[in-house]
C-alpha positions in Angstrom: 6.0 98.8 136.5 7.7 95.9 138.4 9.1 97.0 141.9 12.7 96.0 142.0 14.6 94.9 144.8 18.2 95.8 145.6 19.2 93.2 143.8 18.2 93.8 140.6 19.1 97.4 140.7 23.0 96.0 140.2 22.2 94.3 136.9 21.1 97.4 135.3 22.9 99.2 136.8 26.3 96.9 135.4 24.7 97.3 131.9 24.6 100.5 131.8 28.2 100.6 132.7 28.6 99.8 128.5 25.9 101.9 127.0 28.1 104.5 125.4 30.5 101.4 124.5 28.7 99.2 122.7 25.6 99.7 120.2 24.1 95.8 120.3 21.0 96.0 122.3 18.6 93.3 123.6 15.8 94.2 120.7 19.2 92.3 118.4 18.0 88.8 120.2 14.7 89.1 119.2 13.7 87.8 122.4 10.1 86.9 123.1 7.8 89.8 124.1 7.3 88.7 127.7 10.7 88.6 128.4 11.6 91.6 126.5 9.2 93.7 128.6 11.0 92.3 132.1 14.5 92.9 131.0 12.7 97.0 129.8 11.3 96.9 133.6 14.2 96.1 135.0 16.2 98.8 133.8 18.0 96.4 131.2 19.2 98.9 128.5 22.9 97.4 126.3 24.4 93.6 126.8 27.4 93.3 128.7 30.5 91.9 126.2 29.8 88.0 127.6 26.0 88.4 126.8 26.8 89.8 123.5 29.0 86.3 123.0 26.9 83.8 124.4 23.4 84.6 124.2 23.4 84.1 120.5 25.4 80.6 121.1 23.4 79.1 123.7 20.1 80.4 121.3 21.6 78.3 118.4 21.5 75.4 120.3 25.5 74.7 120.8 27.4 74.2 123.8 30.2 76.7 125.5 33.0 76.4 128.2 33.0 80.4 129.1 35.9 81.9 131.3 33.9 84.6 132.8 33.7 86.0 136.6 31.6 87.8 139.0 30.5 91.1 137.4 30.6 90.8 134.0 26.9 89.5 133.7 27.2 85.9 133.0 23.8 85.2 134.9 22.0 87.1 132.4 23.9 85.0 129.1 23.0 82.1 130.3 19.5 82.8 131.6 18.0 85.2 129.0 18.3 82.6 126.1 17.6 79.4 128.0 14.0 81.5 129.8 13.2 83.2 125.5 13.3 79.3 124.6 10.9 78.0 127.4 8.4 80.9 126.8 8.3 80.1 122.8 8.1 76.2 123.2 5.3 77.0 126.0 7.5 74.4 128.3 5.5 72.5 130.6 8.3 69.8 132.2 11.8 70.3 133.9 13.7 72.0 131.3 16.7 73.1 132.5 18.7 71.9 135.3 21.5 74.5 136.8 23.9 73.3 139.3 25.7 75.5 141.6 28.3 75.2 144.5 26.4 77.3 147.4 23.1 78.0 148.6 23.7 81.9 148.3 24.6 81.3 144.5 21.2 79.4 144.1 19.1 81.7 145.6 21.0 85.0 144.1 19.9 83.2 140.2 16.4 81.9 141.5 15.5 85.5 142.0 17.1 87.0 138.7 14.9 84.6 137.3 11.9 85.6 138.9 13.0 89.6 137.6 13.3 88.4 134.5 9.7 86.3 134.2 8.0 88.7 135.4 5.5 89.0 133.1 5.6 85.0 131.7 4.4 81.8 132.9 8.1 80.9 133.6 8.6 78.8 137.2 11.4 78.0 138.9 12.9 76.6 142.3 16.2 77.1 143.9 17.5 73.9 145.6 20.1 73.5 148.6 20.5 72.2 151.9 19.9 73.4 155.3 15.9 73.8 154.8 12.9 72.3 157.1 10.8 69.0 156.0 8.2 71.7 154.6 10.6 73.1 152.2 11.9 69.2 150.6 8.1 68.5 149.9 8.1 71.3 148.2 11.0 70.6 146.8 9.9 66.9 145.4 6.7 68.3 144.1 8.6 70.3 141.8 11.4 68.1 140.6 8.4 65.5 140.2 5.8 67.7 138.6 8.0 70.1 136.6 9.2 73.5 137.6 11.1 74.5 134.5 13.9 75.4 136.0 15.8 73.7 139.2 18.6 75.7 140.5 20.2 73.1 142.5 23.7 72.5 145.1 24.8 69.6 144.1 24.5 67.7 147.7 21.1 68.5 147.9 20.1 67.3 144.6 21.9 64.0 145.0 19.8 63.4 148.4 16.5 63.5 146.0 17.7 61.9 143.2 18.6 58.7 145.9 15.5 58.8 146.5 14.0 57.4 142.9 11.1 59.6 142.1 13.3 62.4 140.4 12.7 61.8 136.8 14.9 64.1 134.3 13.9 62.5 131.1 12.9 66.2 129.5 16.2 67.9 130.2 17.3 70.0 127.5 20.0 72.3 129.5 22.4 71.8 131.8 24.2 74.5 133.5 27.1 74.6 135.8 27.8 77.9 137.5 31.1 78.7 139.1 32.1 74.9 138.2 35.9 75.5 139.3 34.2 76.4 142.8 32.4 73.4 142.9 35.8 71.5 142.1 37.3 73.5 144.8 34.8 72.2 147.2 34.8 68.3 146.0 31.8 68.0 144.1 33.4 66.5 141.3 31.8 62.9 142.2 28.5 64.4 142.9 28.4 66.2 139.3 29.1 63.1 137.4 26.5 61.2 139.1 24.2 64.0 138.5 25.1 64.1 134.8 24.4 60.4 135.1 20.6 61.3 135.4 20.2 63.3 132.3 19.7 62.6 128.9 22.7 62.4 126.4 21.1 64.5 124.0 21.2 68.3 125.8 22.6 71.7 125.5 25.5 72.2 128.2 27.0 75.5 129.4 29.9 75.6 131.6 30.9 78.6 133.4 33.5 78.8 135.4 36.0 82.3 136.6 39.2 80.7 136.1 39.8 77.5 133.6 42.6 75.5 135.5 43.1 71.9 133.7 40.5 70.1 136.1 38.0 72.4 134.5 39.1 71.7 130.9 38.7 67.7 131.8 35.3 68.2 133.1 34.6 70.6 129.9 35.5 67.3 127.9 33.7 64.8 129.4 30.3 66.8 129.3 30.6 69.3 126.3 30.0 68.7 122.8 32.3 70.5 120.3 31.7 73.7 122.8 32.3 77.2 121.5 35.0 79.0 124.0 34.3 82.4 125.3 36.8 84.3 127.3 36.2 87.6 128.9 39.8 88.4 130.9 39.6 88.4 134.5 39.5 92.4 135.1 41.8 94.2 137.7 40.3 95.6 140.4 38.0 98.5 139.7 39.0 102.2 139.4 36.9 102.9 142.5 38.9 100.4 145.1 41.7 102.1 147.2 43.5 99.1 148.2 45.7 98.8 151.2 48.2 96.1 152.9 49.0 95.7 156.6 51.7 93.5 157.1 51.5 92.2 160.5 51.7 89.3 163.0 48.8 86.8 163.8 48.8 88.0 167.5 48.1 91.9 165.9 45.4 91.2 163.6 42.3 91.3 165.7 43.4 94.8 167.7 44.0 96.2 164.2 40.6 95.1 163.0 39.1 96.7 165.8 41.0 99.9 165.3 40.3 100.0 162.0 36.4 99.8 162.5 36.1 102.0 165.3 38.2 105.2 163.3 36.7 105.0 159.9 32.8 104.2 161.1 32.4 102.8 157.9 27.9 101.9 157.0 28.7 98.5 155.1 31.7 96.2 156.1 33.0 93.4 154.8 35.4 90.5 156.0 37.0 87.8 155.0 38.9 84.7 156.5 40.3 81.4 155.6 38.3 79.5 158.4 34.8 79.6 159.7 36.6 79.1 163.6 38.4 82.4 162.9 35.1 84.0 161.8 33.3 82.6 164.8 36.1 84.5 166.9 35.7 87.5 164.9 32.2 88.0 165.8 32.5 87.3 169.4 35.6 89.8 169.4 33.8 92.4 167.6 31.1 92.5 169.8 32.8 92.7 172.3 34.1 95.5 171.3 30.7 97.2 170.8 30.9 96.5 166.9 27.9 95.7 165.4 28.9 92.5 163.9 27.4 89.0 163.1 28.6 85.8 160.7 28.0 83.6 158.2 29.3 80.3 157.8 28.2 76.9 156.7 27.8 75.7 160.6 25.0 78.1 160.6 21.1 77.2 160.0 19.5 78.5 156.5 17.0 80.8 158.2 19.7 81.9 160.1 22.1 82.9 157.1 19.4 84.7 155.4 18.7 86.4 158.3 21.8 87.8 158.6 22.0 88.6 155.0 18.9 90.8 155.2 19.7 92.2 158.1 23.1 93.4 156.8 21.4 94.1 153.2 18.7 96.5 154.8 21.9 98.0 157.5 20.8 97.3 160.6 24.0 95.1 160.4 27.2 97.0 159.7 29.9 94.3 159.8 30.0 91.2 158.0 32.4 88.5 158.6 32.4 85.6 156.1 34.4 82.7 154.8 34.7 82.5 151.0 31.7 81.4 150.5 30.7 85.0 149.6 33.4 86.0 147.6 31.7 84.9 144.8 28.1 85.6 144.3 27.2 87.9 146.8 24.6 90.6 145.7 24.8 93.5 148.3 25.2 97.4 146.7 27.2 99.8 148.7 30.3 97.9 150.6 31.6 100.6 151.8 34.7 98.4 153.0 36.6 94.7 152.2 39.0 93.6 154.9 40.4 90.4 153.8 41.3 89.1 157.4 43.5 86.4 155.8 45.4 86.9 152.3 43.0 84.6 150.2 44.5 81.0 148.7 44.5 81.8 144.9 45.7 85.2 143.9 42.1 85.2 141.6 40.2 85.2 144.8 41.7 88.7 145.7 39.9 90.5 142.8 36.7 88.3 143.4 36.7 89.6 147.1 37.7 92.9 147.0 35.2 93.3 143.5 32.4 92.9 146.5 33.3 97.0 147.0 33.3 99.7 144.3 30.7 98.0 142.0 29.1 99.7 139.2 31.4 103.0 139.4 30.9 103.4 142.9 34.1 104.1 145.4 35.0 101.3 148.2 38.1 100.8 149.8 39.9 97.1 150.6 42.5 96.2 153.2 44.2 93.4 153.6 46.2 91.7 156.6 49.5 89.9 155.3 51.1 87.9 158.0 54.8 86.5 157.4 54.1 83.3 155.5 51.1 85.3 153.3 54.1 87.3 152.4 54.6 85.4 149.1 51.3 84.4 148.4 50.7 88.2 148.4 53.0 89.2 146.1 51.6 86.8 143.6 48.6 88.9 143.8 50.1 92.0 143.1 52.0 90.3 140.6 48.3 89.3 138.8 46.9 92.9 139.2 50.1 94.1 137.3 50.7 96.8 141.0 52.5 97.0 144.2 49.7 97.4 147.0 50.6 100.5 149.3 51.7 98.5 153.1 50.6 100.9 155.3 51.1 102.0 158.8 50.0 99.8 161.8 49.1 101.7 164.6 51.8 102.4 167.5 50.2 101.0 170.4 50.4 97.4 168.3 54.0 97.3 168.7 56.5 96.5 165.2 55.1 94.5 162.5 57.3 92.1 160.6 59.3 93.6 157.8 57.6 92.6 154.1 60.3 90.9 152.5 58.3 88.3 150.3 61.2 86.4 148.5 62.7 85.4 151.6 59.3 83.2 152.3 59.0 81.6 148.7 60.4 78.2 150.3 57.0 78.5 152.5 54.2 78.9 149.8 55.0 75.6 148.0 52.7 73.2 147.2 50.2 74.6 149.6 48.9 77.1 147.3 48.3 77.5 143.6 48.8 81.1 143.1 48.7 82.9 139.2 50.2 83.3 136.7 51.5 86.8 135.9 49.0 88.5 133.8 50.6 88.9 130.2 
């Protein structure tokens, strides 16, 4: 019996989330009996609604533009058909290429791939910036000799691909993973030129949480005739108590602290717009005693992933992060979300605050609204279809601005995109 991380426990443990509502099961795929036996190991038992939509796509060959985010399983549709084909061809070059916007992303899909080859001659090798000269050797050995799967940032990739010797002539899938992220984050350049590389003649899958217009032009310059899947970005889960604080900038950080020192919550997790506030985060928290550290792209590799184990394995408590975890992030238990900053698009809210409360467990979110968040917030409780409870800020803090949202529309503006109103 394969020994499962952490990690993999969530997969199953999201599956199983369906098993008395749906009756397809993975035997329906016919997969091959190698991966059939890792999904049975890994405590796979039903398909989640977007793997019982695309996994029978993507094994016919066509291409898709899916609407899918965090949570629903979309790893798993996009991996279990692309891994059944390279088992049954008995692949021996780079078969598939899957491009992603952040390290974290890379490595989180580099190990459900190892889960889910556990028992076949499947390789693979996750990408992404920030590494020593050991690990770009490594690296350029397998982009040059053929891992059959590169999980790759799209910076990183572009650095060997300058370089001449990176040869993708036997690509037959190309996935992008949270491609409106990658938008968000400028990489629309870098994925044309890495599209630029690879044969015209592939499968290509698009993923992406939310399908603004940018998306849909990318869909159309690199899909062909692409099925359309949409699974409808959920509401928060039954499990999350949501909160609201609606304060001033100068009162955030003595509510923070106020808040972690009364509820002594294990697992904590924060969010900010900036990697400076984060930086001052951590040096207030532990200040404070708080057991604290970051994680933001100024930081080393080694360092981030020490962090994350350290936090994964609580001998960290508090995490404070920029949004570069608000997707993707594999951790079980947060206890707590504390969203530091209202976050830009009303969509992020649910992606954040779906870091607590996963797989029917109970988690609580809190979030700090500051006069000109006062609209942007409302757009998010307009999106969840509920008024978040504003609660109490602690006497000693002094008065807290009154929430009166409308009277700051003139401020949200062009600055932020906000949501539509869910229908």
């Amino acid at each position: 019996m394969v020994q499962l991380s952490p990690f993999f426990s969530i997969f199953a443990r999201i599956h199983n989330l369906y098993i008395h509502l749906h009756t397809l099961t993975f035997q329906d795929f016919n997969f091959e009996p190698e991966l059939t036996e890792g999904l049975l190991s890994m405590g796979f038992k039903l398909p989640t609604p977007i793997q019982q939509q695309a996994i029978p796509i993507i094994s016919a060959n066509r291409d898709i533009i899916a609407c899918a985010q965090t949570g629903t399983g979309k790893t798993a549709a996009f991996l279990l058909p692309i891994i059944n084909k390279i088992i049954k061809e008995k692949t021996t070059t780079v078969d598939t290429l899957i491009i992603v916007p952040t390290r974290e992303l890379a490595i989180q899909i580099d190990e459900a791939i190892q889960g889910f080859t556990y028992f076949a001659s499947v390789s693979a090798l996750a990408i992404y910036g920030g590494n020593d000269g050991a690990s770009y050797e490594q690296e350029k050995k397998a982009l040059m000799h053929g891992a059959n799967i590169i999980i790759a940032t799209p910076g990183r990739l572009i650095s060997h691909l300058n370089m001449g010797y990176v040869k993708f002539n036997h690509i037959k899938h190309l996935v992008l993973d949270e491609a409106d992220r990658m938008l968000d984050m400028g990489f629309n350049e870098d994925i044309s030129k890495i599209i630029s590389f690879l044969p015209k003649q592939r499968q290509s899958l698009l993923f992406s949480a939310t399908m603004p217009n940018k998306i849909r032009d990318l869909a159309k310059k690199i899909l062909h005739e692409p099925d359309q899947i949409n699974i409808a970005l959920s509401k928060p889960a039954v499990g999350v108590t949501q909160g609201a604080y609606v304060v001033y900038d100068t009162q955030k950080i003595g509510l923070l602290r106020s808040i972690l020192k009364e509820k002594k919550i294990e697992s904590v997790l924060i969010f900010s717009g900036t990697k400076e506030k984060v930086k001052d985060m951590e040096r207030e928290l532990r200040k404070a005693g708080i057991n604290a550290a970051a994680i933001h792209s100024d930081l080393e590799q080694e360092k981030r992933n020490e962090v994350l184990r350290e936090y994964k394995s609580r001998k960290l408590n508090v995490l404070v992060a920029t949004d570069i975890l608000s997707r993707g992030i594999d951790i079980d238990s947060i206890g707590l979300v504390i969203n530091y900053d209202v976050p830009r698009d009303a969509e992020d809210y649910i992606h954040r605050i779906g870091r607590t409360a996963r797989a029917e467990s109970k988690g609580e979110a809190l979030t700090f609204i500051n006069p000109d968040d006062q609209y942007k917030f409302k757009k998010i409780e307009d999106l969840i279809g509920s008024e978040v409870p504003k609660l109490p800020i602690p006497a000693e803090l002094g008065a807290g601005p009154d929430y009166a949202p409308e009277s700051y529309r003139k401020n949200f503006g062009h600055k932020f995109s906000g949501a539509k109103k869910r229908k």
